[in-house]
C-alpha positions in Angstrom: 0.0 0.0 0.0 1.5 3.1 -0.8 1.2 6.4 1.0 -1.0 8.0 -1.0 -3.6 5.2 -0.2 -3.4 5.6 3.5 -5.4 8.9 4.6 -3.4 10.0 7.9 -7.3 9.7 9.7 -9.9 7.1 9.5 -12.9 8.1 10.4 -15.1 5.8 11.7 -12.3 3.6 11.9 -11.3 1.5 15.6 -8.9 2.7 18.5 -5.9 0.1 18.8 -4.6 0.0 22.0 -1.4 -2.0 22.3 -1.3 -4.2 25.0 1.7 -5.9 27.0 3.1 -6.7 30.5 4.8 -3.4 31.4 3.9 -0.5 33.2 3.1 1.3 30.4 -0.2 -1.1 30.0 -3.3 1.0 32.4 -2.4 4.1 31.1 -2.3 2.9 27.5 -5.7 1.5 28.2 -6.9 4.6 30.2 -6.0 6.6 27.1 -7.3 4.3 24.5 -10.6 4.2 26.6 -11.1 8.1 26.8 -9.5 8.4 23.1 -12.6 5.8 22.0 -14.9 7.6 23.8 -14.2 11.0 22.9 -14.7 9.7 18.8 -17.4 7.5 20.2 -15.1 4.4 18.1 -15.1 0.7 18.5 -11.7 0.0 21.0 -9.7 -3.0 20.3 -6.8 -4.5 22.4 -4.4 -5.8 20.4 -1.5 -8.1 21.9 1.1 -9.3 19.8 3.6 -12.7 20.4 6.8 -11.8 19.1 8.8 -14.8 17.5 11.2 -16.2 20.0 15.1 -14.9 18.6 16.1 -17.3 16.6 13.5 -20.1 16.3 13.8 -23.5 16.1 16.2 -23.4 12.8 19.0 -22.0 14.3 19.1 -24.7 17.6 18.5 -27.2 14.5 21.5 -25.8 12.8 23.6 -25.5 16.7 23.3 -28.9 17.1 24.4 -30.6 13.5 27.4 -32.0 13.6 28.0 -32.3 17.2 26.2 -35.2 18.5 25.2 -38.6 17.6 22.2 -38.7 14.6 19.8 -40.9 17.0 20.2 -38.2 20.1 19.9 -35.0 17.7 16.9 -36.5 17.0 15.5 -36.9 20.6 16.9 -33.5 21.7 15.0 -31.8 18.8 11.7 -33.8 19.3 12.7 -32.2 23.1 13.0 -28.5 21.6 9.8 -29.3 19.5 8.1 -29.9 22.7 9.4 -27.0 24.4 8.6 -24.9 21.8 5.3 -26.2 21.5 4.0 -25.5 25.7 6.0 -22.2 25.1 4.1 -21.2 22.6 0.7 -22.0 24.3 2.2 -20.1 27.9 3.1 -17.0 25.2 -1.1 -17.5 24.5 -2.9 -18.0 27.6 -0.6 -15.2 28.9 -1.6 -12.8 26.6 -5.4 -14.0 27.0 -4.9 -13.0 31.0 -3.4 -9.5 29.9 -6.6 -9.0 27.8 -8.3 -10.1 30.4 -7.0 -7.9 32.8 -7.8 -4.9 30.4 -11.3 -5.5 29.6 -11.6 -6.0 33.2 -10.3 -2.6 34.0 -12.7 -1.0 31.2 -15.9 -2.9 32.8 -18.9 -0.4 33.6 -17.7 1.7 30.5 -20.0 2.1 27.8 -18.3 2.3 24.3 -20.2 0.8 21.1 -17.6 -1.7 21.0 -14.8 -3.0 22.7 -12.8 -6.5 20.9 -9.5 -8.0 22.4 -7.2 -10.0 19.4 -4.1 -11.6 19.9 -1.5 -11.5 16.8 1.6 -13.7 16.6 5.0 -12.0 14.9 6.7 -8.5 14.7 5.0 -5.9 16.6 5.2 -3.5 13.6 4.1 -5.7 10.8 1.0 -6.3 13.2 0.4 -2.8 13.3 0.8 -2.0 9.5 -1.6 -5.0 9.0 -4.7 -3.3 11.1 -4.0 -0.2 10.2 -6.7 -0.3 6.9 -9.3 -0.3 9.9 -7.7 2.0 12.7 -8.1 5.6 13.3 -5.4 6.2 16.0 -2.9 3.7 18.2 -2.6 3.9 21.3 0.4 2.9 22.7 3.3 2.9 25.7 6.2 4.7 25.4 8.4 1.7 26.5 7.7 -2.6 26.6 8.2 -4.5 29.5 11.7 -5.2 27.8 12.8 -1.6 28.6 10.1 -0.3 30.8 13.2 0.9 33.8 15.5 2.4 30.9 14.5 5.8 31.7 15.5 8.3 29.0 15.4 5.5 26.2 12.4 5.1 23.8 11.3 1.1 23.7 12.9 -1.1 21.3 9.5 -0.3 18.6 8.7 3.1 19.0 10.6 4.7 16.3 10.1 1.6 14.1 6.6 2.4 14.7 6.5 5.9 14.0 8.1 5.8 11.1 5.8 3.3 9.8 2.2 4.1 10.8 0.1 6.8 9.1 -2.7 6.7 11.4 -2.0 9.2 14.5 0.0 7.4 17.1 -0.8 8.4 21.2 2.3 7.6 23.0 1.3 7.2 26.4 3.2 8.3 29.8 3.1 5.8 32.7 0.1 7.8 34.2 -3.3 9.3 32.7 -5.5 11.6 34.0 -8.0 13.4 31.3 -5.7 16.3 29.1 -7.1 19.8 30.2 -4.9 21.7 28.2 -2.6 20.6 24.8 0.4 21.9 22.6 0.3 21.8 19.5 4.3 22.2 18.2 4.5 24.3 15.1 7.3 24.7 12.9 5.5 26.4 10.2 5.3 23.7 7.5 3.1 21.9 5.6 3.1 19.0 7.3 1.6 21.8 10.8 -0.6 23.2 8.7 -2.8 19.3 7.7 -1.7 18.7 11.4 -3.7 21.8 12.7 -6.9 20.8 10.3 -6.6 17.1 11.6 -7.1 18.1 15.3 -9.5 21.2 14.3 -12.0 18.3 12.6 -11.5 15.4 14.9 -13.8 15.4 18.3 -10.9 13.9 20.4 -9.8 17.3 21.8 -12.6 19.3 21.6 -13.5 21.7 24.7 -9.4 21.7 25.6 -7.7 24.4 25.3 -5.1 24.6 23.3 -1.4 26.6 23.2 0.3 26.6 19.4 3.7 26.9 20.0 7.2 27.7 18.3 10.5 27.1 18.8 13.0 29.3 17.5 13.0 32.8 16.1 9.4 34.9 15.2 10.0 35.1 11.9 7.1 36.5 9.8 6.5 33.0 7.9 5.8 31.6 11.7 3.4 34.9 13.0 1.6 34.0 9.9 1.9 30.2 10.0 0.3 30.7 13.8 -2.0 33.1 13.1 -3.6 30.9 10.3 -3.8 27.7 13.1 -5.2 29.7 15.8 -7.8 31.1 13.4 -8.7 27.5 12.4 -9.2 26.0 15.7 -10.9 29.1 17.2 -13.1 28.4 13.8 -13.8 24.9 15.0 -14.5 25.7 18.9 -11.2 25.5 20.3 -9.8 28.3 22.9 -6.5 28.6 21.7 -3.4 30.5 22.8 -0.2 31.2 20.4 3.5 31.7 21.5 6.8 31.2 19.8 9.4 30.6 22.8 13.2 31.0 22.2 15.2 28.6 22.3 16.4 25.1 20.8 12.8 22.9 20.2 14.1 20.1 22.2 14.4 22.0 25.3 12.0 25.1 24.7 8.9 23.2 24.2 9.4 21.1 27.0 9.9 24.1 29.3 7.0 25.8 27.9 4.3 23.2 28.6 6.1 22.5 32.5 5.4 26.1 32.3 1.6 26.2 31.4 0.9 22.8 32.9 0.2 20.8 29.2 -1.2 17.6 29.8 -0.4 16.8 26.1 2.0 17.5 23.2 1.1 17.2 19.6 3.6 17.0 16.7 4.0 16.0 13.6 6.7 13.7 12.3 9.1 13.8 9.6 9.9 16.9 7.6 13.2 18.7 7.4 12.6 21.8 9.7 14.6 21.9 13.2 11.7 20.9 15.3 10.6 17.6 13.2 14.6 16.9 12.4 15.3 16.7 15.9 11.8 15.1 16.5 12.9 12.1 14.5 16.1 12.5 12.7 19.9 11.7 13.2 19.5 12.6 17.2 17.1 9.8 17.3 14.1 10.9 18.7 14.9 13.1 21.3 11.7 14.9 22.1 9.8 11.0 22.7 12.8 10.1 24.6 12.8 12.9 27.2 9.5 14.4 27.1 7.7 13.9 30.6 4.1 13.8 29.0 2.1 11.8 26.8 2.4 12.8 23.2 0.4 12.4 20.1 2.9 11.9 16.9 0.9 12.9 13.2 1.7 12.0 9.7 
């Protein structure tokens, strides 16, 4: 599917909320939950099985050649078996994780709420619902690297870069945002941003602060003066600021600052704040930022 065949929203579309052992897991469903019920959109809990490293073919291929044919064969009719009650642990596991979050969402009223289980690369998972979704929901680290504080998880870029849909990464907490940022750099890629959340019903009634990084050059007065107009068009009590400063440590001040329960951004692009955002510094904004953040193609 090529980009021009994936819209960035799908309206009507499901909530995926991704779902694993860490930390990360209530608040992801805490967001997904509100998220769903802002759009008033079917919320499904995804959990996906990665492939164990390796597989079977490389402890096949460790083993030729260094014992006996007739024991290679029981110790691989051993690994088979192995494999085989790891595989259904891996399952039933991820059943009682879905468990658990359908059990935290009980009482809630949504028009639909589905749990799936998925067996392979997170990513590829994703990329294979995404026809259906209108925004993921997911933590900003896995259980593998839930205590690395100041590291993204081992998906998150992969992710980013290859979703369309909007992407919700959640912090380890949620409480309902009362006020969002919306980063602006004064590019294309802002403007669509700024129509995106000035048509969606997910933040409506929040106020909102559009903010830039950098110098107020005329191309950015104008650039914010054209979003504010739009979402004060659509309802929105909006605020406009450019901050001095490098993105990556402005922006961050700024909503400490004005107590932003929420950053919005858009990815990719070429200008300082979406080259730092996800460029050769490696996604330095997701890495340190101390709330949840909403990433837009």
């Amino acid at each position: 599917m090529t980009d021009s065949e994936v819209s960035t929203t799908n309206v009507g579309g499901k909530v995926i909320a991704c779902i694993d052992e860490s930390r990360y897991a209530e608040s992801v469903c805490d967001y997904a939950l509100w998220s769903a019920g802002r759009m008033e959109a079917p919320l499904s809990l995804l959990h996906v099985i990665p492939h164990p490293p390796g597989g079977r073919v490389d402890s096949e291929q460790n083993l030729s050649g260094t014992i006996g044919f007739g024991a290679k064969s029981r110790l691989l009719e051993e690994l088979a078996d192995l494999d085989a009650q790891r595989s259904r642990l891996e399952v039933e596991h991820g059943r009682h994780l879905l468990a658990a979050a359908l059990e935290r969402m009980a009482g809630e009223s949504l028009t639909s709420i589905e749990t799936r289980q998925r067996h392979g690369d997170l990513v590829d998972a994703l990329i294979a619902v995404e026809p259906e979704t209108r925004m993921f929901v997911v933590g900003k680290r896995g259980a593998d690297t839930e205590g690395d504080h100041g590291h993204l998880g081992g998906h998150l870029e992969h992710i980013i870069r290859a979703l369309r849909r909007p992407v919700l990464i959640a912090q380890q907490s949620f409480s309902p945002p009362g006020r969002f940022l919306f980063a602006h750099d004064g590019s294309e890629t802002a403007r669509k941003g700024v129509d995106i959340v000035a048509a969606s019903p997910l933040l409506q009634g929040i106020p909102c602060h559009v903010v830039s990084a950098g110098s107020n050059s005329t191309q950015i007065a104008t650039a914010l003066e054209e979003a504010g107009r739009v979402l004060a068009s659509a309802g929105f009590d909006v605020t406009t600021a450019v901050v001095s400063g490098e993105p990556e440590t402005a922006l961050p001040r700024y909503h400490a600052e004005h107590d932003i329960d929420l950053l919005i951004m858009g990815a990719y692009g070429h200008s300082r704040v979406r080259r730092f955002f996800l460029g050769s510094t490696t996604a330095d904004m997701i890495r340190n930022c101390t709330i949840s953040l909403m990433v837009l193609r």
